[in-house]
C-alpha distance (Angstrom), angle and dihedral (degrees) to the residues before:
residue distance angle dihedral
X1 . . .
X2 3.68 . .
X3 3.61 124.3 .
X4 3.43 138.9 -157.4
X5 3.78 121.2 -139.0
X6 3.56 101.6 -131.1
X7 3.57 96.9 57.2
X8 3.68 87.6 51.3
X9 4.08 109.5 107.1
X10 3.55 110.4 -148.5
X11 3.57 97.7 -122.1
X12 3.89 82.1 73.2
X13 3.47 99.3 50.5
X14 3.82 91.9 49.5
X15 3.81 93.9 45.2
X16 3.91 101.2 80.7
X17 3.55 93.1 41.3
X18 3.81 94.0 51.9
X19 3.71 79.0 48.6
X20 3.90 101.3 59.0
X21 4.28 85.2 30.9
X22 4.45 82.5 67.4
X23 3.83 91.1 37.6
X24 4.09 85.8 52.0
X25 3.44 94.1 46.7
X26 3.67 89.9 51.9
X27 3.64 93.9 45.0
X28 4.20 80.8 54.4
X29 3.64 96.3 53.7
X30 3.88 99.3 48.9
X31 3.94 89.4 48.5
X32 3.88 77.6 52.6
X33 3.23 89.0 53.1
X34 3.59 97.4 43.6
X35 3.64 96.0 51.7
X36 4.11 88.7 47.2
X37 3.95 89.1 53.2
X38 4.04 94.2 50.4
X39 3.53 91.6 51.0
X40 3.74 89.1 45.4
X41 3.72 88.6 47.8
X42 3.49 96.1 47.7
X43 3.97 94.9 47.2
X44 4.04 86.7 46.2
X45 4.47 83.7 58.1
X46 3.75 86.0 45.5
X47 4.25 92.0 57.3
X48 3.66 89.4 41.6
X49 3.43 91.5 47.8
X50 4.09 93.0 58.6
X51 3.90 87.0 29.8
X52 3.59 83.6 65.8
X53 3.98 98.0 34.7
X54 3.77 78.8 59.7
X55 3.63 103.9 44.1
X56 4.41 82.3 59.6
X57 3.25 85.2 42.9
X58 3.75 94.6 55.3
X59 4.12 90.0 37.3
X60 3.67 90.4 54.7
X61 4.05 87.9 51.9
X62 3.20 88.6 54.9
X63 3.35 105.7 51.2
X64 3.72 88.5 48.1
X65 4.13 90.8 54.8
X66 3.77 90.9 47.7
X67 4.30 87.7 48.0
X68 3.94 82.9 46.4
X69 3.21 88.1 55.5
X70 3.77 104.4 45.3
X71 3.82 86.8 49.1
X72 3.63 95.6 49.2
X73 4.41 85.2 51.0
X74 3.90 85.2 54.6
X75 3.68 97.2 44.4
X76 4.16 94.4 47.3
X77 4.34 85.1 47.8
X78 3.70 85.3 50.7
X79 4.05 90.7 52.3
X80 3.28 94.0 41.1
X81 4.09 88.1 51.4
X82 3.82 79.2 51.0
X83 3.29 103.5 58.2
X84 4.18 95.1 37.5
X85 4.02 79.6 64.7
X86 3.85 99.2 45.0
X87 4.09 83.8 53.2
X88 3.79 95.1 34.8
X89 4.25 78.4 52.7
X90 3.45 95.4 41.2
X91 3.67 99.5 51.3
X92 4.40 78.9 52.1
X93 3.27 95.7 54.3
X94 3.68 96.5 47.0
X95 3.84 96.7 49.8
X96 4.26 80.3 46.3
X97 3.24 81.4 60.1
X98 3.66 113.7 48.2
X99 3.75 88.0 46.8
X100 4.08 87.7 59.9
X101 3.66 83.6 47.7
X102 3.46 95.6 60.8
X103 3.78 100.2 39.9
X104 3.77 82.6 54.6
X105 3.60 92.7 61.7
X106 3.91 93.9 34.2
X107 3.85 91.2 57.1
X108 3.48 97.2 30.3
X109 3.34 108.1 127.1
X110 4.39 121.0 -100.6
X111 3.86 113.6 -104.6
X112 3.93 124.0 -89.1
X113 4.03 101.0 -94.9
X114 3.79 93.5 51.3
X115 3.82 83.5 61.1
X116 3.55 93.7 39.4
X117 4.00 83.5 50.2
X118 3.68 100.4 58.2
X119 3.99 92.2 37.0
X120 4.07 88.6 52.2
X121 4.04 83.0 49.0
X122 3.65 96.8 51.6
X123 3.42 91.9 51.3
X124 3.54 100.5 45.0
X125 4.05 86.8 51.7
X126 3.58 88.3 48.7
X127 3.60 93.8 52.1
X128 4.07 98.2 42.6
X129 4.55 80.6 55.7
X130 3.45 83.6 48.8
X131 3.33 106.0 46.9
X132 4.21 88.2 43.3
């Protein structure tokens, strides 16, 4: 169908351009769109990046707590192996020395008159076969 321009109203002419102008400005606000979701996108990669930066982060903590721990099980067993030897020694060197306690006092030597006794004896005997 052919048309002539004059008889043309311009309500007509403007329609299809009105038309594309809408579908334009649609076209507009989903690249708008677009271009708000990749940078959404894009800072959503970025958190989970450093979520998961922290999440090693936290896993490697752990690890170290729980080999904290471990060592600090070891090290109290070794104390307590310590101090079950310091007794076990203890106990040793106080039986070691009650028995030099008592050979001190077996060996010790007798008092002054009992020597004084048996010299006065001897010398009395000695001087009753002399005197015989």
């Amino acid at each position: 169908m052919i048309f002539n321009v004059g008889e043309l109203r311009s309500e007509e002419i403007w329609e299809p351009v009105e038309i594309e102008r809408q579908s334009l400005k649609r076209i507009d606000e989903c690249i708008q769109k677009e271009e708000i979701l990749q940078k959404l996108a894009k800072s959503q990669e970025t958190t989970i990046a450093e979520l998961e930066r922290s999440l090693a982060i936290a896993q490697k903590e752990r690890d170290l707590e729980k080999r904290e721990n471990e060592l600090n099980l070891k090290i109290i067993g070794i104390k307590d192996k310590e101090i079950e030897g310091i007794n076990r020694n203890f106990n040793q060197l106080k039986d070691v020395t009650d028995r030099g306690l008592k050979l001190a006092e077996m060996s010790k030597p007798k008092g002054n008159w009992e020597v004084y006794g048996i010299a006065g004896l001897a010398l009395f005997l000695i001087g009753l076969l002399a005197g015989k």
